[in-house]
C-alpha positions as a Markdown table, in Angstrom:
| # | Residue | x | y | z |
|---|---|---|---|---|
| 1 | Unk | 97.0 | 181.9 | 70.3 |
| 2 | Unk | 95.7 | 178.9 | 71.8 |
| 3 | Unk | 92.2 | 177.5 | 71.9 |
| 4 | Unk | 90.3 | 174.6 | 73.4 |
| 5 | Unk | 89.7 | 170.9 | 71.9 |
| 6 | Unk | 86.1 | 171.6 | 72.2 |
| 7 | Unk | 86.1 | 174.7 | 70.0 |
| 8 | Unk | 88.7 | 173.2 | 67.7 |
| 9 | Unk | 87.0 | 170.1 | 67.0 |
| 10 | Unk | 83.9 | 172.3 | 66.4 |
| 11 | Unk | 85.8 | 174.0 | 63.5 |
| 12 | Unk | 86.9 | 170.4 | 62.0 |
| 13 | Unk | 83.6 | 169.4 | 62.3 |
| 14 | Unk | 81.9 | 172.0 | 60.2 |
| 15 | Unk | 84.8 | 171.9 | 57.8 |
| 16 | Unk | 84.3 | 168.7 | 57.3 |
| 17 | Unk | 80.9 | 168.9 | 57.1 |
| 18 | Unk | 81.2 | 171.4 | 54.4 |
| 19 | Unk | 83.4 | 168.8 | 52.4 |
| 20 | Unk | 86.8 | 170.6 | 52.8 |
| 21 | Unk | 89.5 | 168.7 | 53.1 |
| 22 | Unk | 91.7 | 169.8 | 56.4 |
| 23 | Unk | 94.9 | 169.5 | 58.0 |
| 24 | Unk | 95.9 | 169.0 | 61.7 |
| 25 | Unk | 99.1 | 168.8 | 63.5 |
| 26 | Unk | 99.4 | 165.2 | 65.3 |
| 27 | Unk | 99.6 | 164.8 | 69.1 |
| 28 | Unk | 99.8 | 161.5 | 71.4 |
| 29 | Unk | 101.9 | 158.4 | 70.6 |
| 30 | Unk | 99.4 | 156.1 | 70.3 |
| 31 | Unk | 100.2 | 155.7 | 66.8 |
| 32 | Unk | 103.9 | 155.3 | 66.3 |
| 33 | Unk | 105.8 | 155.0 | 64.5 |
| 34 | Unk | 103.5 | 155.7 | 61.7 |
| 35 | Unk | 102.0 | 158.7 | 62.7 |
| 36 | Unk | 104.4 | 160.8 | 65.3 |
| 37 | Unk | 103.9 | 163.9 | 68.1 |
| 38 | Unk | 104.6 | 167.2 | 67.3 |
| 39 | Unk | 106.3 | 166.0 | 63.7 |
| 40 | Unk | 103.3 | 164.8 | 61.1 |
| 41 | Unk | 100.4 | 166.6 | 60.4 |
| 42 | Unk | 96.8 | 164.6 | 59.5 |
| 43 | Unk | 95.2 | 165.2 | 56.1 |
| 44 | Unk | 91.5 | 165.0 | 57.3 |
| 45 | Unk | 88.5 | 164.3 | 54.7 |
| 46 | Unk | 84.5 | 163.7 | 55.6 |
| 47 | Unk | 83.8 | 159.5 | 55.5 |
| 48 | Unk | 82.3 | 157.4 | 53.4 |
| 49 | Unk | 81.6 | 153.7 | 53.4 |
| 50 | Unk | 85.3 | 152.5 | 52.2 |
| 51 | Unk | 86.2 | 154.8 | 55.6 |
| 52 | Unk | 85.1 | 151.9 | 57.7 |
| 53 | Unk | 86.7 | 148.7 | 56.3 |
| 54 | Unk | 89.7 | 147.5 | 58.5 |
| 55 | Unk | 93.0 | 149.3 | 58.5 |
| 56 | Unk | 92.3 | 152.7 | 58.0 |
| 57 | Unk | 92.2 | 155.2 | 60.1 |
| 58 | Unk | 89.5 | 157.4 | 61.8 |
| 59 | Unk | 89.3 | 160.4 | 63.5 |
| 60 | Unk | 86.9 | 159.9 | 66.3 |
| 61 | Unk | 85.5 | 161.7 | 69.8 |
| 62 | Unk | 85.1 | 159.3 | 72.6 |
| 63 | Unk | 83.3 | 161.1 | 75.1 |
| 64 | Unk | 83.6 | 164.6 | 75.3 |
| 65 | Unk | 87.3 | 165.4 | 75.9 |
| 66 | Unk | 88.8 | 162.9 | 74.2 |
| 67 | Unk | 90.1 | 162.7 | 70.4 |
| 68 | Unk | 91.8 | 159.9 | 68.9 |
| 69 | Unk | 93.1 | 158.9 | 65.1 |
| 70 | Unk | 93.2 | 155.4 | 65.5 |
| 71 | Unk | 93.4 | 152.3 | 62.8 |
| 72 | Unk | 90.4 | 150.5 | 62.5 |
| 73 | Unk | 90.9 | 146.8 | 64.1 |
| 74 | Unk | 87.2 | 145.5 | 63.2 |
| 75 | Unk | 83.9 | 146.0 | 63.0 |
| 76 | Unk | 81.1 | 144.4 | 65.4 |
| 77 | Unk | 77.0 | 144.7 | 65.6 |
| 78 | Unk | 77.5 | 148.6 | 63.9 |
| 79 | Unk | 79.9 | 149.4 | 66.4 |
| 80 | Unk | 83.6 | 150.5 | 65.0 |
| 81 | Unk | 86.6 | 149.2 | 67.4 |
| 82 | Unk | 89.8 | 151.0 | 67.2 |
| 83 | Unk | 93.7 | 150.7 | 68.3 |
| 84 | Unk | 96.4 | 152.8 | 67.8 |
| 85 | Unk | 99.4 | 151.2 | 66.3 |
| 86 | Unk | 101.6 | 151.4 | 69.5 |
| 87 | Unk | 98.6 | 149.9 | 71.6 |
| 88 | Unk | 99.5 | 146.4 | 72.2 |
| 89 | Unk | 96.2 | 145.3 | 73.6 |
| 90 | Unk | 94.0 | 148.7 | 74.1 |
| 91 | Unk | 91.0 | 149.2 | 72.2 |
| 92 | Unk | 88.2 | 151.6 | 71.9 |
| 93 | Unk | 84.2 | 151.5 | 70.3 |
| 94 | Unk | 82.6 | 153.9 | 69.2 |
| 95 | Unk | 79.6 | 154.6 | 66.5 |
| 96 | Unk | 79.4 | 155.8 | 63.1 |
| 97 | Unk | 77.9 | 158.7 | 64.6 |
| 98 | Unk | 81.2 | 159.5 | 66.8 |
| 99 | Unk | 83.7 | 159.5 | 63.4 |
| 100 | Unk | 84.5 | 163.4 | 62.6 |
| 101 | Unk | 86.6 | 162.4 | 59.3 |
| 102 | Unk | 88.8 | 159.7 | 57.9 |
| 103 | Unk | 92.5 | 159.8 | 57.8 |
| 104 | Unk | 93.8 | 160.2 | 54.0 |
| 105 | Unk | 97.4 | 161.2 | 54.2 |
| 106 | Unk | 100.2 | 161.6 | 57.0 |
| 107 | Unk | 102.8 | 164.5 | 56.3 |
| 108 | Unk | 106.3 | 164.9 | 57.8 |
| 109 | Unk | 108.5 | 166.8 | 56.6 |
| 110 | Unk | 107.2 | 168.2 | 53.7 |
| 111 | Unk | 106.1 | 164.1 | 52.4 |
| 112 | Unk | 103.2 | 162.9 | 52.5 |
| 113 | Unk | 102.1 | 159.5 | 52.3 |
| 114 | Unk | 98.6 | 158.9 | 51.1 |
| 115 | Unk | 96.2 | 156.4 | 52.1 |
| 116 | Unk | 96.9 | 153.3 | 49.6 |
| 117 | Unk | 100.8 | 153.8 | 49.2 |
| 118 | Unk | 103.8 | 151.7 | 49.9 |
| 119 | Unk | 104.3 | 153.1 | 53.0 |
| 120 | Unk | 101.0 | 153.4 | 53.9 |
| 121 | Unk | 100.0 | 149.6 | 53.3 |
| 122 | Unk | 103.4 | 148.3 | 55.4 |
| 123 | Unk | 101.3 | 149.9 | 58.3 |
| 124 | Unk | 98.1 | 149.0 | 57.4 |
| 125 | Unk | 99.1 | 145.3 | 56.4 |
| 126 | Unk | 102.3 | 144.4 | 57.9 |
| 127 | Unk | 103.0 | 146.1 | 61.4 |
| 128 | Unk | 102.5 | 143.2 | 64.2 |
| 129 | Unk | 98.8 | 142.6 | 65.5 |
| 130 | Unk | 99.8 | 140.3 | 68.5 |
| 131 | Unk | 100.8 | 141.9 | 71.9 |
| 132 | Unk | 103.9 | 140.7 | 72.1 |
| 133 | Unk | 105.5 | 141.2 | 68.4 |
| 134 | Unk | 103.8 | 144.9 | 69.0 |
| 135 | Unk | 105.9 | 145.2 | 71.9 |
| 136 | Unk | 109.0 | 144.1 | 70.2 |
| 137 | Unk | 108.4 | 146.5 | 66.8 |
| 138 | Unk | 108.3 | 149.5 | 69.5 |
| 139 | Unk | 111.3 | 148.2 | 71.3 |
| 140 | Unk | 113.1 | 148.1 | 67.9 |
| 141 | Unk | 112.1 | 151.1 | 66.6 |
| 142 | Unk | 112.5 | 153.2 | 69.7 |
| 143 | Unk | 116.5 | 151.7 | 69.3 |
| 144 | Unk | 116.3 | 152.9 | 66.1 |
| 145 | Unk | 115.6 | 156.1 | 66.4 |
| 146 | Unk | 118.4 | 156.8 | 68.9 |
| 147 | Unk | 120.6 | 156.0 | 66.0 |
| 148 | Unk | 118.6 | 158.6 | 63.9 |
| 149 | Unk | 116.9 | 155.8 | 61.5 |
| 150 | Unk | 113.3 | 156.2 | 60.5 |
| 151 | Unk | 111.7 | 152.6 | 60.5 |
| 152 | Unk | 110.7 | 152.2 | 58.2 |
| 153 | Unk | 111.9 | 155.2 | 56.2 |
| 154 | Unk | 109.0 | 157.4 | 54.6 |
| 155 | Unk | 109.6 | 157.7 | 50.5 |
């Protein structure tokens, strides 16, 4: 069974709302190597203030066909700007008002890595924030992973 983005953002909206916490399958590259297609699933809770400070990551709509779980680069005049982690120079704004939940844990393969780990942090604090060394972490990784590593490897 298949349904639309609409309807199924409608559904993690009100559960959300209602102050479950949800899980979502992951799609789009935009934030590899942390979080990858197809593979991790998104543990989804409703915000609260600490859901806005730099580094973690939001589940917003940008317009009306378009989802994204992207870090949180900065904040600026009440507006939120985001980038995903394979996004050398692309970012997006959006309001409080267009956050459906906050990120709290990634899970692939049956680990999950919560928000404030070891693993977790390395994203959050050490993956490159300049163009270029961005460029070069996905280079390297994407060699990796013909060779089967995970880098780095969850724990």
């Amino acid at each position: 069974m298949s349904i639309s983005n609409p309807l199924f953002f409608d559904i993690v909206r009100e559960e959300i709302a209602a102050g479950r916490e949800i899980c979502i399958g992951a799609k789009g590259g935009s934030m590899r190597p942390f979080i990858r297609d197809g593979m991790d699933e998104l543990i989804l809770r409703r915000c609260n203030e600490q859901s806005f400070r730099k580094g973690a990551i939001l589940l917003a709509e940008l317009g009306a066909q378009r989802q994204v779980a992207h870090r949180v680069w900065h904040t600026h005049t009440g507006e939120i700007v985001l980038r995903g982690d394979a996004n050398p120079r692309l970012t997006e704004l959006c309001g409080r008002n267009e956050v459906i939940a906050e990120v709290v844990a990634v899970v692939r393969g049956g680990k999950r890595v919560d928000r404030g780990s070891l693993c977790w942090n390395w994203y959050r604090h050490l993956w490159p924030r300049t163009p270029f060394m961005r460029r070069l972490a996905l280079k390297m990784y994407g060699l990796s992973r013909r060779k089967n590593y995970i880098f780095p490897p969850y724990q």
